[in-house]
Residue, then its C-alpha position, 0 to 999 in steps of 0.5 A: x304336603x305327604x311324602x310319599x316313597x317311590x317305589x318300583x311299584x308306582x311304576x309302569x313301562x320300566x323292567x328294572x330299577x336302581x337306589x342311587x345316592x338321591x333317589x331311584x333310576x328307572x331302567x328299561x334292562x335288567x342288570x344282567x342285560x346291561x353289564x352286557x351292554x358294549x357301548x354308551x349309547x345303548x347305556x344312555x338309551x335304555x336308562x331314558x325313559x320312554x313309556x315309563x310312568x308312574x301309576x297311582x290313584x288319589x284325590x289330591x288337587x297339587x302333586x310335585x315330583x322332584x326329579x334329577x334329570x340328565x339332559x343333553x347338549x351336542x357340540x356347535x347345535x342349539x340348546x334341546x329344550x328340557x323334556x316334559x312331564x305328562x300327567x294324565x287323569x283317568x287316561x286323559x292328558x291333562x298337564x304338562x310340565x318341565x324340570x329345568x336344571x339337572x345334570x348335563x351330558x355334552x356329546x361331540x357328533x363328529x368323535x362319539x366323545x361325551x363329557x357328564x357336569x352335575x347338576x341340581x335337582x328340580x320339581x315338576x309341579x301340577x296344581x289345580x286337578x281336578x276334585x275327586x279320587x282319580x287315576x294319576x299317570x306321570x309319564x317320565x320325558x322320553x330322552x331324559x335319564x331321570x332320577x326319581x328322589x321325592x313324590x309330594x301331594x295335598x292327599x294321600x296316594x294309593x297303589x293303581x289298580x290292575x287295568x285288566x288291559x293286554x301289556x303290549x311290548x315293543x322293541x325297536x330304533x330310535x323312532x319307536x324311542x321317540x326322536x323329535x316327539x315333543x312329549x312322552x306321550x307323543x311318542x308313535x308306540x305311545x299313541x298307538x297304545x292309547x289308541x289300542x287300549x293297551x298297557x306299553x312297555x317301550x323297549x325303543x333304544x335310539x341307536x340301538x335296535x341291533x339284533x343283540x341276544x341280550x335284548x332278545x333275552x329280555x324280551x322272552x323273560x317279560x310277560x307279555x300279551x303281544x310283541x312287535x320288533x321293528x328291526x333294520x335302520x339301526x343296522x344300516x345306519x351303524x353298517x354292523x354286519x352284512x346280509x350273510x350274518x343279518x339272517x341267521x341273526x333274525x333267526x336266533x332273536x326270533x328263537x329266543x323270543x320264542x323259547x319264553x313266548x311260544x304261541x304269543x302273538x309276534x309281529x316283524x316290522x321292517x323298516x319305514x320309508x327313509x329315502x336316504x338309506x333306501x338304496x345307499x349303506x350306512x353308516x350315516x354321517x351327522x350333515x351340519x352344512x345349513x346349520x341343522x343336524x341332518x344325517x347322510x348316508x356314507x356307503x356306496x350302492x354298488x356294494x349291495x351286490x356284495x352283502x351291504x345292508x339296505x333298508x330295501x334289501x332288509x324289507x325283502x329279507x324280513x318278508x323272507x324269513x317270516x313267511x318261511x318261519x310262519x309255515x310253522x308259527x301261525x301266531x308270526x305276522x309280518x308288517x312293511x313299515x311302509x304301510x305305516x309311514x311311506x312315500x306318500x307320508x314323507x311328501x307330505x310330513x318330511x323328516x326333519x333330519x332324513x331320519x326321525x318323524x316329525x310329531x305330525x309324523x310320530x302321530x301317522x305312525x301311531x294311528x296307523x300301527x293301531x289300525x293296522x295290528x290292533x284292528x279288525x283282522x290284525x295280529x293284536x286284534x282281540 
């Protein structure tokens, strides 16, 4: 087997990367933006790495990655099971794989409070590929952090060429993260992008679509061919600020984008449908009462009147601002997520939690974002 050295050229999808002591971590935020970060579940969210992979070309039929994954288990719920490697051959999945092992990130629901154990690394192998010089993508597990120490193969790696595809870059909660996705690339924003022909770059942070400046900074310093946000539950559900402060907020991240992508192609997706946070503030609450995690929402609807957040009222507010804005900006589009999973879709693939998608759900999102934005008529379309 030859030993190959990971280095931030044989990835894709992340913006940063870190030397630990057993390897190289994958980051989806610049170290600027993250010696910013308040609060650990951002930390934890940006450093999994959703659309993350590695990119290279050799005819080996046998290829392991080994790997220190940091996976998570939370207080009185079933174990999660271990996350999964897709290696995809010239675009087309081919095998999946898990590392079992690994550091463990235990988390009480009910305090916030978390407890990391070490742990040992693991490798995920691939054998029997098939013959012949071939396009190799490694798309790292989506909600593992994972630390890359070796990449071992039967034939010598070569860097990927350039695909000559549009980068398309997306910001958004922890549906676009990939909450209840069973792979990576099972992810909506990840389907979307196969099904668009395009290169993503997932800045989906569960918990974390907050509108802060940071994020924002991030975005306008990334070279991109096309950019969606997709702003709001994550601002209901943690209840973080109020209407008065929600719109000049929108104002400034939408301003700051511009100042690094100025005529871009920038698409504002509101939120889709969540009927418990429909008309009711957050912030949400985890619901154990049948043995399942299942979130509620804990404010009261009669405070609407006085600037509390809904997902209703964040729709009408972000039609609002982009119709004003677009006025003056041709190239920003507005989208209801609605039209990308709504009421009728939630009939008949429910959230399995009232929050996140089912995978049946990730895949409604995913063909209906391609078809919308990237087809004929759409603000990605060519």
């Amino acid at each position: 087997m030859i030993l190959t050295p990971i280095t931030p050229g044989l990835l894709r999808g992340a913006l940063d990367t870190e030397r630990t002591e057993r390897g190289l971590l994958p980051h989806r935020l610049p170290a600027r933006a993250r010696r910013q970060i308040p609060d650990g579940q951002l930390a934890m969210a940006e450093a999994q790495p959703s659309g993350v992979r590695l990119a290279f070309r050799t005819e080996a039929t046998v290829i392991e990655l080994e790997t220190l994954p940091t996976k998570r288990a939370y207080q009185g719920m079933p174990a999660l099971a271990d996350g999964v490697y897709d290696l995809l051959v010239d675009g087309s999945l081919t095998a999946q794989t898990t590392v079992s092992g690994g550091k463990l990130l235990q988390i009480d629901l009910s305090t916030g409070a978390a407890e990391l154990h070490d742990g040992e690394p693991g490798t995920a192998r691939f054998t029997t590929l098939p013959p012949g010089m071939k396009n190799i993508e490694i798309w790292l597990p989506h909600t593992e952090i994972t630390e890359l120490i070796a990449l071992r193969s039967d034939a010598p790696v070569h860097p990927a060429h350039d695909s000559g595809r549009r980068v398309w870059l997306h910001h958004g909660s922890s549906i676009s993260h990939g909450s209840n996705a069973t792979h990576p690339t099972g992810t909506w924003p990840a389907l979307a992008a196969h099904r668009a022909g395009v290169e993503l770059v997932s800045l989906g942070f569960g918990g974390s679509a907050l509108l802060d400046p940071f994020t924002a900074r991030t975005i306008r310093d990334t070279p991109a061919d096309v950019i969606s946000a997709k702003i709001g539950i994550n601002l209901v559900n943690a209840d973080v600020m109020r209407l008065r402060a929600f719109t000049p907020a929108v104002h400034g991240f939408l301003d700051t984008i511009r100042e690094g992508h100025p005529t871009t192609p920038l698409l504002v997706v509101s939120p889709t449908w969540c009927p418990v946070q429909e008309d009711t503030p957050g912030p949400l609450a985890p619901d154990f009462t049948d043995g399942t995690l299942t979130f509620t929402a804990t404010g009261d609807p009669a405070d609407v009147a006085t600037g509390r957040l809904t997902l209703r009222v964040i729709r009408d507010e972000l039609a609002r601002i982009v119709t004003a804005r677009s006025a003056d900006d041709a190239n920003l589009h507005y989208l209801d997520g609605r039209d990308l999973y709504g009421e009728s879709d939630y009939a008949e693939l429910p959230l399995p939690d009232e929050i996140h998608p089912c995978p049946a759900g990730h895949r409604r999102i995913g063909e209906n974002f391609a078809r919308i934005s990237f087809g004929t008529g759409g603000p990605f379309a060519r």
